[in-house]
N, C-alpha and C positions, 0 to 999 in steps of 0.2 A: 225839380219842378220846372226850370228854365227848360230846361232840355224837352220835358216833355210837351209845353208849350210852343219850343219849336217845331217839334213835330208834328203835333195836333194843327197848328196853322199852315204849316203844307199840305196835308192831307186835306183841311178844308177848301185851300185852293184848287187841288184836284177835284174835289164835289162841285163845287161851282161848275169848272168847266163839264162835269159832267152833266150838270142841271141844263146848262145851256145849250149840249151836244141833245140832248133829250128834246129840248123847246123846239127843235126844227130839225128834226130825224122821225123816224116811225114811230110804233107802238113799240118797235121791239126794244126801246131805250127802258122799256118800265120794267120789265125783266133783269133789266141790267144795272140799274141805278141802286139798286136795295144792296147789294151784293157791295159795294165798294163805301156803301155806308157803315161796314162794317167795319172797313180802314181804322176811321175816324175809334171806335172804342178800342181797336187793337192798341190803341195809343196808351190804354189805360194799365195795359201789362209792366211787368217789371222793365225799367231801362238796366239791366244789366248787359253787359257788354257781348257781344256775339263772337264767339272761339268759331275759329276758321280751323279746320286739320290743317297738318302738314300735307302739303302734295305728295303723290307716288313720286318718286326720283329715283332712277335707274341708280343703280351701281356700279364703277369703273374696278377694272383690274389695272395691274401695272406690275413691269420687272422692276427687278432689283436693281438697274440704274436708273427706275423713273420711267422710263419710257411706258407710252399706252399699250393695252395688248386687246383689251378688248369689253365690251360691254354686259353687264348681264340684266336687263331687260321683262320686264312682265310684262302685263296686258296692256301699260301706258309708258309708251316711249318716250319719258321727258328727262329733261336735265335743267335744272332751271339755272335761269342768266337775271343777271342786271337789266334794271332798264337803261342804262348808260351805256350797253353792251349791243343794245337795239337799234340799229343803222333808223334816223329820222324819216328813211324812206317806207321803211315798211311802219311804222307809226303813224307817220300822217295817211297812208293810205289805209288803214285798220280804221282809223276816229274816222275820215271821209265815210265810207261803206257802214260804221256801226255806230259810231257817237259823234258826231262832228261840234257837237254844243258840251262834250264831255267835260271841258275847265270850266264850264260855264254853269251846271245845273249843280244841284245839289242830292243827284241822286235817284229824280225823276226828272223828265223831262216834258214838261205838260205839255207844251207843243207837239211833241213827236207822241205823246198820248192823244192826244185831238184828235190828230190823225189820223190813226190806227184806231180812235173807235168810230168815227164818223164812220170809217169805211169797215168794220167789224160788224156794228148795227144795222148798216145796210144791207148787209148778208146774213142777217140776224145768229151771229156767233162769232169766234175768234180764227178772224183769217189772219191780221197784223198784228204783233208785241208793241212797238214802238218803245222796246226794252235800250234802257239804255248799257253804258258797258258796264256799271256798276248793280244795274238789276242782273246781266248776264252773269257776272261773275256770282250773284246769290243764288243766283238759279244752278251753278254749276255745284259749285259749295256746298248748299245749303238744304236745296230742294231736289226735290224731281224735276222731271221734264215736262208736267203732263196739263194741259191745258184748259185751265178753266177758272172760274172765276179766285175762288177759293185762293188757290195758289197764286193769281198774280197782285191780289191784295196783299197777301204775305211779303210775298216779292217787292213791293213798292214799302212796304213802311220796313222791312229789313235794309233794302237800297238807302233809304236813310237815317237808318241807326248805323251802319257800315259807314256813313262820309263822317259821323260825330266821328270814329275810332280813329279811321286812315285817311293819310294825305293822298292827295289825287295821286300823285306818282306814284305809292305805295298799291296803291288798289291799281292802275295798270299794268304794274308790273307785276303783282300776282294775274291780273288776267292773261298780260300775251304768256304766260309759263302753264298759263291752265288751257283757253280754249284749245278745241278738239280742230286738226286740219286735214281727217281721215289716215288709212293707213297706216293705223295705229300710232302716229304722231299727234303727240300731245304738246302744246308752247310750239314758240320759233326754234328752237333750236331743234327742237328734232323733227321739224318739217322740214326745216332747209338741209337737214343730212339725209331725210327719205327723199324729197322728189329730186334735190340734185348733188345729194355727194357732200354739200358745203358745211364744213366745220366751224370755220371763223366767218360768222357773222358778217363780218364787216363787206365780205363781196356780196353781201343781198344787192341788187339794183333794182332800180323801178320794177323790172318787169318781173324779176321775182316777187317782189312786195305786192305788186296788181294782183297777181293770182291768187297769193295767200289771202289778200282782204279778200277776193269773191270766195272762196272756200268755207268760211266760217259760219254764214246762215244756212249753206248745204254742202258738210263737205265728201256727201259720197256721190251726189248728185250731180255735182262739177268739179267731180275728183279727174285729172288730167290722165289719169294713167288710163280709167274707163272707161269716158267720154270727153273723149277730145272736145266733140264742137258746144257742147255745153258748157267746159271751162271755158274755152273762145269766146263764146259770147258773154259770158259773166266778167271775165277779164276785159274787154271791153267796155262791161259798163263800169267796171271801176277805174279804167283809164277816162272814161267823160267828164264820173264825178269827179276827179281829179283834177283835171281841163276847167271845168265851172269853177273850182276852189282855187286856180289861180296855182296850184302845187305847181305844175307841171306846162310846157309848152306845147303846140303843136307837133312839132320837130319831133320831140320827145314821146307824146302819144303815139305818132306813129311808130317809132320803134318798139314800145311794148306791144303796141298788137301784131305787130313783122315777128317779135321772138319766137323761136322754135318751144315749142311745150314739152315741159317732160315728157318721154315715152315708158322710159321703166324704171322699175323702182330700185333708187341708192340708198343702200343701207347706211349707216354709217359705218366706220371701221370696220364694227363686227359687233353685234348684238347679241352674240350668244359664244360661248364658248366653239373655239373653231380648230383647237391639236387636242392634241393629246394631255396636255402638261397644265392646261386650262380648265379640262373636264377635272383632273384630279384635284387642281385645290378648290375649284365647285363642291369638289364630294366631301372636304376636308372643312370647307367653310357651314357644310349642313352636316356634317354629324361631327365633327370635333367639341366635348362636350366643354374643354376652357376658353374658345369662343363663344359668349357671353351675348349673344342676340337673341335670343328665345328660347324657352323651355319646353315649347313644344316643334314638331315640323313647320307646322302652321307657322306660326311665328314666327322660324328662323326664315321659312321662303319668305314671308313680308320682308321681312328686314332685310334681304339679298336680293329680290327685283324691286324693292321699294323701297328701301331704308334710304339710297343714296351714299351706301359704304363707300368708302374709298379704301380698296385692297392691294396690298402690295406685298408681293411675294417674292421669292427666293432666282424666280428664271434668269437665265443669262442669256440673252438673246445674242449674244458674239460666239458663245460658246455651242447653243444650239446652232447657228450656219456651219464652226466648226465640223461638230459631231454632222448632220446630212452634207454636207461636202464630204465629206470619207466615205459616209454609207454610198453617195452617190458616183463618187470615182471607184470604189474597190467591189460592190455590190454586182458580183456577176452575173449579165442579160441572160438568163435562163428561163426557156417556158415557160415550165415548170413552176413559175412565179415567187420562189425563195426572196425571203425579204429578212431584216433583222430587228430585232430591237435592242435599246438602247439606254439606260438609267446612267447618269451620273452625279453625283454627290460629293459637295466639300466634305475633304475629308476629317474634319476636323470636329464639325456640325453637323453632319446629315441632310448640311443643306439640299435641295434638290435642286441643279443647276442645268441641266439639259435632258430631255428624254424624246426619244424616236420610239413609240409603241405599233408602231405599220408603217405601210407603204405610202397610204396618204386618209390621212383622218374624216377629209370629204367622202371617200371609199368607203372604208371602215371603221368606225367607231372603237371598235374594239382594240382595247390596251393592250397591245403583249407585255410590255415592259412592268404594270403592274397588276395584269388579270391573265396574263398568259403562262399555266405551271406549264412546264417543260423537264425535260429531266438532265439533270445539269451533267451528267456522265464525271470525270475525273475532276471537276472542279470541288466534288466532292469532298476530295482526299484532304482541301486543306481542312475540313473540319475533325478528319483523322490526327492530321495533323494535331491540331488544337483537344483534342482529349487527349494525345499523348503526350505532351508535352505538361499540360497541366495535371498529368498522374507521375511527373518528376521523368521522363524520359526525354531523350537530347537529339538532338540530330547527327549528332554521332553514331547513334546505337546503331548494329547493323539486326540485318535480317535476308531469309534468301530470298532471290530474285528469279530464279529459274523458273519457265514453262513450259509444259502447263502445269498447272496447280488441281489436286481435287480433294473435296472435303465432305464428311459425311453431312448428310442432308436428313436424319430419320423422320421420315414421316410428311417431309415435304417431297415436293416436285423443283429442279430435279434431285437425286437423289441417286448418284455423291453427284454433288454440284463440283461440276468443273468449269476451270478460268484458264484463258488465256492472255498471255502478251505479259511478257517480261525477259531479265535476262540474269546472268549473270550467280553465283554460286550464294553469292554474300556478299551484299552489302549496304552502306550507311543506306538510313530514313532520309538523309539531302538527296542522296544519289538515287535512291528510288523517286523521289518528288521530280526530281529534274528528268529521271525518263519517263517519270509517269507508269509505272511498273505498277500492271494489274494485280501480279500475284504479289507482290510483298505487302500492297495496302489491303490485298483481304487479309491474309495474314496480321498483320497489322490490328488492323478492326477484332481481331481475337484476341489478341495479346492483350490491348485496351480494357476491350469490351463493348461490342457496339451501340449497349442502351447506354455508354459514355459518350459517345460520338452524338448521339437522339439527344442527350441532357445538353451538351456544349455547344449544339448546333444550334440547340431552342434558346439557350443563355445570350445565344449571339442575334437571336432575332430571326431565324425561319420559325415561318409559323406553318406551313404546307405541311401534310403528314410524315411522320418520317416513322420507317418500325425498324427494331432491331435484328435484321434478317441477316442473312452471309454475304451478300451481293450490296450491303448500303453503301461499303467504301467508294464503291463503284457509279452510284451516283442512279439507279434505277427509280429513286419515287423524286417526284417533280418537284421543281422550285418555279418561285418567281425570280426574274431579274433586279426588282428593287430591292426584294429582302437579300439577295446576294450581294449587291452593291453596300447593304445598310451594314450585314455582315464583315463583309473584307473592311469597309471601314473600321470596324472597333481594330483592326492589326493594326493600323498606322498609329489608331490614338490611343495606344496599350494598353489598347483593352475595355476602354470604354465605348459603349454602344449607345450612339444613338438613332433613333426612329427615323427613317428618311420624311422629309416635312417639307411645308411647300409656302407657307404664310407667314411673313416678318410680321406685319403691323396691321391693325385696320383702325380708320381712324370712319368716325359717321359723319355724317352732311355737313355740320360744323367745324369737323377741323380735328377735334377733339378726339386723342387715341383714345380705343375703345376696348383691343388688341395687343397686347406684343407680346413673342414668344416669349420664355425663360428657358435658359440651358435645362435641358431635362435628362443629361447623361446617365448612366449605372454601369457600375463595373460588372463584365460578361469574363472576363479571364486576365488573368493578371498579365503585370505590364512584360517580364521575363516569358510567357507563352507567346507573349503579341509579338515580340522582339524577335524572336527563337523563329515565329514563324514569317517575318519579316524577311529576316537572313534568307532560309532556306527558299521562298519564294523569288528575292533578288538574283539568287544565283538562277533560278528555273529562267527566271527573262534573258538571262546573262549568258547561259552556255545548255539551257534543254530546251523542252516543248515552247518555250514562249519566247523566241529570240525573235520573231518577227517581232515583239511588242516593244522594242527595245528602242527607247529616248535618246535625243543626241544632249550636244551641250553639259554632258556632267550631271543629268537629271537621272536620280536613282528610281526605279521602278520594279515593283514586285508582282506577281501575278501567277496565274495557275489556267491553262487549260481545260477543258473539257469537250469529250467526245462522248455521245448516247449510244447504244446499241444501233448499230446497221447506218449508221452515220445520219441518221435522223436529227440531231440536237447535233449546237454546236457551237461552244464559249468560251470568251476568255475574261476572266473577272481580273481585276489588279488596281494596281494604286499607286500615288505618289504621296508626300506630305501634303499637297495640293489639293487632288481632285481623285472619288474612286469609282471607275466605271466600270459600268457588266454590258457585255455583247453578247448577246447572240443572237444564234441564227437558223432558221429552219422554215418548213414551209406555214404560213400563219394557220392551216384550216386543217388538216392530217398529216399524217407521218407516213415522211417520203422520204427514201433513201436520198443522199447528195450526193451521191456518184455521175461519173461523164461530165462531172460540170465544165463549161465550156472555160477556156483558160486555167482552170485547178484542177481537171478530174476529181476525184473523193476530198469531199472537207472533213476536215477536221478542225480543233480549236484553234490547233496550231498554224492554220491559213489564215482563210478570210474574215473571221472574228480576230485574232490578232491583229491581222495586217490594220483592221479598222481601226483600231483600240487604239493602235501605235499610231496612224497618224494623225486622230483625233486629238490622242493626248501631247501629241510631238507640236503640233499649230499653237492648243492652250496654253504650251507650259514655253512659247516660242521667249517672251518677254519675261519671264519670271526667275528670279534666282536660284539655285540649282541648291537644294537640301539635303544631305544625305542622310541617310535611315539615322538612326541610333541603335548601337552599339547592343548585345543582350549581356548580361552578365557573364562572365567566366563558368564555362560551364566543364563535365567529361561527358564520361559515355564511351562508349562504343562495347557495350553488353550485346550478345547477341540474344535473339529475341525467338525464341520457336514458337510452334505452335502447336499443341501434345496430342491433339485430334488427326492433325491432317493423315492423308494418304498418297504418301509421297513417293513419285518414280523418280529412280534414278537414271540420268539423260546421256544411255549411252547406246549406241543402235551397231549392229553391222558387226559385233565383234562373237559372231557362231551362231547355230542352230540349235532356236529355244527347245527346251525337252520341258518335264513339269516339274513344280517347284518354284520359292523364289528363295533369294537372298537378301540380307538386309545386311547393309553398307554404313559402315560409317565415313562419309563422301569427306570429310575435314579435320579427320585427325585427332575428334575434343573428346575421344573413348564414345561417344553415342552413339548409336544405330540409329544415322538419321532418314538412311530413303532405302527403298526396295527398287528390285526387277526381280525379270525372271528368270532362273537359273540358264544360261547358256552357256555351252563347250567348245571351245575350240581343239585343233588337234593334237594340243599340247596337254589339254585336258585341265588352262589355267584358268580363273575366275577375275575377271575385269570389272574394276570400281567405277563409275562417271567421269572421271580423265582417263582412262584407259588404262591403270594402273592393276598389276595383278592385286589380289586378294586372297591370303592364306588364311587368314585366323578368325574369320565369320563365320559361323557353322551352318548348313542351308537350314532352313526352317523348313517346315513340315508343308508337303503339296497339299498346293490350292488355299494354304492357311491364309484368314484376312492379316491382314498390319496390326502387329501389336500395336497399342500409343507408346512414343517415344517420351522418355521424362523430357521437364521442360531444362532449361541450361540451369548453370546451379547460381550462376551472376545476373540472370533475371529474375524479375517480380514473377511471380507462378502466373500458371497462362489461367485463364477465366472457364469457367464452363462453357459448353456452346452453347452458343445463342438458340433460340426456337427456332423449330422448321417452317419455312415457310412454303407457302402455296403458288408464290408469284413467282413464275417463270424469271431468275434474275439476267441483267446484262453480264454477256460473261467476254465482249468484245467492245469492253467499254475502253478509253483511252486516252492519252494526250487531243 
């Protein structure tokens, strides 16, 4: 009852003055006096307390040592601050221009109401508020905008249940965090980042604070970026009022109205995401379904341009100059426009710690690094690798290497699929990985099985399509750069796979974590495949296709090349116990051969994606302790491995004049008839095997007859059925 009799006795004072404004104004006062009598019973509603919302509050990003990255921002650009945080200058000039009797009233200001209706009545309607800051801020809160009686009776006995709640301080300083000062800046702080750049409050000076007070009763109408001489002269008159109130000296006036005015608009840091690595934990913070901000879209964008999140994620901003320093030294000036990307991830976690997705993010939006499939050509083979090894085969086992290679194809295109690029008669799965030997990994993928290679590829986290065709070893259907990075990761951490990820923690407007990941690992291949493939990678960096990628200091490094058909794609994926990154390379919009490149002629993996790889990783790992792999169990092996389909030439040229007929050869001595040619005579009339060796005891086989199948070895697993024909033209020039 007290409270409401406080109330009621203000309001009546206000009726007074308006009885009195009435006694010696027009007619138009009797129109207007009924209307505010109606204050008086609003009095008689519930005193329960008035709920204020939370403000919109922008949301910050940050890396993973702290540092800002950038803002994510909606329709109101605020961040709210202390009033203690509020330089006195721009304070006393806001009360000067808007409430100058602010500590002094209770919430209406009847003076400043006299005012504003003497000269309202006169113009028989509402031309002045005479609103004080505490009607203001009801009106922002609470109400509309819209002018008429109704509403600023509202407004006046709300302005004084609002001073029962908050202390004066408490209500200005939700105000300077609310009013509007155009350009989408909401509060001082994000006015003083839009019109001049300034972060830390503390350098406001007069002539900042002058302009922001005149901005507030209109602030697109003497917004400075628009109309210059309109702020001018506004700014002005809040340099006089300020003159009259003693704030300020002469001396001092004239230098706010000398200051140069905003010309264009400073954003802050950055109010929207502005790389590549920012857009993606964007995508990660609105549909990651264990961050816990909203159940719907809706909801989760409130909560990300309005919640006032506080985001902090995984980036290394030492690591990312790193990684574009290399891309920028080793990236060859061509036309042609070839650009690369880039993912790197602790390898431990999946953390994501640097990515280069293009050439420049302002250009192009678009991700290569995590929306860019490409076809990863040989980097392939290590998932060959990894279905063989997790079907109990070693890297000892040999197999042959000789090219070309052809294999029936029924019913696909081409049809026999032939390969090229390899060498050698027989030998190890190391020794094929290290030259990257096209024919022993189709081969290979047989022996397996290639919907083995589709199971352990997907266990390891490609998610792009993958079909069990004859050319898969080869690397023809597309990947992304992250799931490859995510992949090679599970080798180092044997065998566990985790998701590459981008968000440590979030905590909301308070402080209070809201967020934070948990280890989410699962085992994709056990820790003896991880190992196994460790080894034989180490050696690829150490003495084959990947010795440009090769650490100094005692830093062990594993990694695998890749080359696409026609030199189109071009990678090198690898790791340390550290950090595991994927490069590559090609052009960002169609597929264009890399040949004549100026400094490399033709890329391959084994160039300018390695070179990159190497000195990217060679910089991070400058300061760090040198770890060497772990060791894979004790293993054998060295079973030879056929393949019972193929259609195998034996590689020997120039030794007589083919007639008709062929011969099948057993090229190794193991009693099998492993490759054919075609019968030729010399004038000895002797029969020569693939080293050049006669041949008595083969009998010719019947002209023009196809290749019987050869049985598979009798110390290998039986070779698989073929695979389905496929229709897709495969890479058969795929490679290191």
């Amino acid at each position: 009852m007290l409270y409401l009799l406080r109330v009621t006795q203000r309001i009546a004072s206000l009726g007074l003055i308006l009885v009195a404004v009435a006694a010696v104004t027009s007619a138009a006062a009797l129109t207007i006096i009924p209307q505010f009598g109606a204050i008086v019973d609003a009095t008689e509603s519930s005193a329960a307390e008035l709920e204020l919302d939370d403000l919109a509050q922008r949301s910050s990003m940050y890396a993973s040592d702290g540092s800002f990255m950038t803002l994510l921002v909606g329709e109101q650009n605020r961040q709210s601050v202390e009033l203690d945080e509020i330089p006195q200058v721009v304070i006393d000039s806001i009360l000067a221009m808007e409430d100058n009797d602010f500590y002094e009233h209770n919430g209406v200001n009847y003076r400043a109401v006299f005012r504003a209706l003497a000269q309202n009545i006169s113009a028989g309607g509402i031309e002045q508020g005479g609103s004080t800051i505490t009607q203001q801020l009801v009106k922002n809160a609470l109400l509309d905008s819209s002018q008429n009686f109704d509403r600023k009776k509202t407004e006046a006995f709300y302005a004084l249940r609002l001073e029962e709640q908050f202390t004066k301080d408490e209500i200005l300083e939700r105000y300077l965090n609310t009013v509007y000062f155009g350009e989408g800046a909401y509060g001082v702080r994000g006015a003083a980042e839009t019109y001049w750049g300034i972060e830390d409050l503390s350098e406001l000076k007069w002539e900042h604070a002058a302009l922001l007070a005149g901005l507030i009763r209109s602030p697109n109408t003497n917004n400075p970026l628009k109309n210059a001489v309109n702020a001018r002269e506004r700014r002005e008159l809040v340099t006089e009022r300020l003159l009259d109130l003693g704030h300020i000296t002469e001396a001092q006036a004239d230098r706010i109205n000398s200051a140069p005015l905003p010309s264009e608009r400073q954003d802050p840091s950055t109010i929207k995401p502005s790389d590549y690595f920012e857009r993606e934990t964007l995508k990660e913070l609105q549909s990651n379904p264990n961050i816990l901000i909203g159940d719907t879209p809706a909801e989760r964008f409130a909560a990300i341009y309005s919640g006032g999140l506080q985001v902090f994620t995984t980036f290394d901003p030492v690591a990312q100059e790193m990684a574009l320093r290399a891309r920028d030294d080793l990236l060859p000036d061509d036309p042609r426009g070839f650009t690369i990307a880039l993912a790197a991830i602790e390898s431990r976690s999946g953390a994501v710690r640097a990515m280069i997705g293009g050439t420049e993010f302002t250009r192009e939006q678009f991700n290569l690094a995590v929306d860019g499939l490409r076809q990863p050509g040989s980097s392939m083979k290590t998932y060959v690798l990894a279905a063989l090894f997790e079907a109990g085969f070693t890297p000892s086992d040999t197999v042959r290497g000789d090219s070309p290679c052809e294999f029936p194809n029924p019913g696909g295109f081409p049809d026999p699929y032939k390969v090229k690029g390899g060498s050698g008669r027989r030998i190890s799965i190391a020794a094929a990985t290290r030259a990257s030997n096209n024919c022993s990994f189709v081969r290979l993928g047989q022996v397996v099985g290639n919907e083995k290679v589709v199971e352990v590829s997907q266990r390891l986290g490609i998610t792009s399509p993958l079909e069990s065709i004859l050319s898969l070893p080869l690397g023809p259907k597309e990947m992304y750069p992250i799931e490859q990075a995510g992949a090679y990761a599970a080798m180092i951490n044997d065998g566990i796979y985790n998701k590459p990820w981008y968000i440590e923690r979030i905590e909301d407007i308070d402080g209070n974590v809201i967020y934070e990941r948990r280890p989410d690992g699962r085992r994709a291949i056990t820790m003896q495949t991880a190992r196994l493939i460790t080894q034989t990678l180490e050696s690829n960096v150490r003495s084959g296709t990947g010795r440009r990628a090769q650490l100094p200091d005692g830093h062990a490094a594993a990694g695998k090349t890749g080359t696409a058909q026609n030199e189109e794609d071009a990678w090198f994926v690898g790791y340390t116990e550290y950090l595991t990154t994927a490069v590559w390379m090609g052009h960002p919009d169609e597929k264009v051969a890399m040949v004549n490149v100026p400094g490399w002629g033709s890329i391959f993996g084994g160039t300018v994606p390695a070179a990159i790889w190497g000195q990217f990783m060679s910089e991070y790992h400058a300061n760090l302790e040198p770890i060497p792999f772990q060791d894979p169990e004790g293993y054998g092996g060295g079973r030879y491995l056929k393949v019972a389909s193929e259609i195998d030439f034996c590689s020997v040229s120039d030794i007589g004049v083919q007639t008709e007929g062929t011969i099948f050869v057993d090229s190794d001595g193991d009693g099998d008839r492993d490759c054919y040619r075609p019968i030729t005579t010399t004038t000895s009339e002797v029969l020569l095997d693939e080293d050049g060796n006669p041949v008595t005891t083969a009998p010719p086989a019947p002209p023009a007859s196809p290749a019987p199948t050869a049985p598979p070895a009798t110390t290998a697993p039986p070779a698989t059925t073929a695979p389905p024909a496929t229709t897709v033209p495969p890479a058969t020039t795929a490679g290191g």
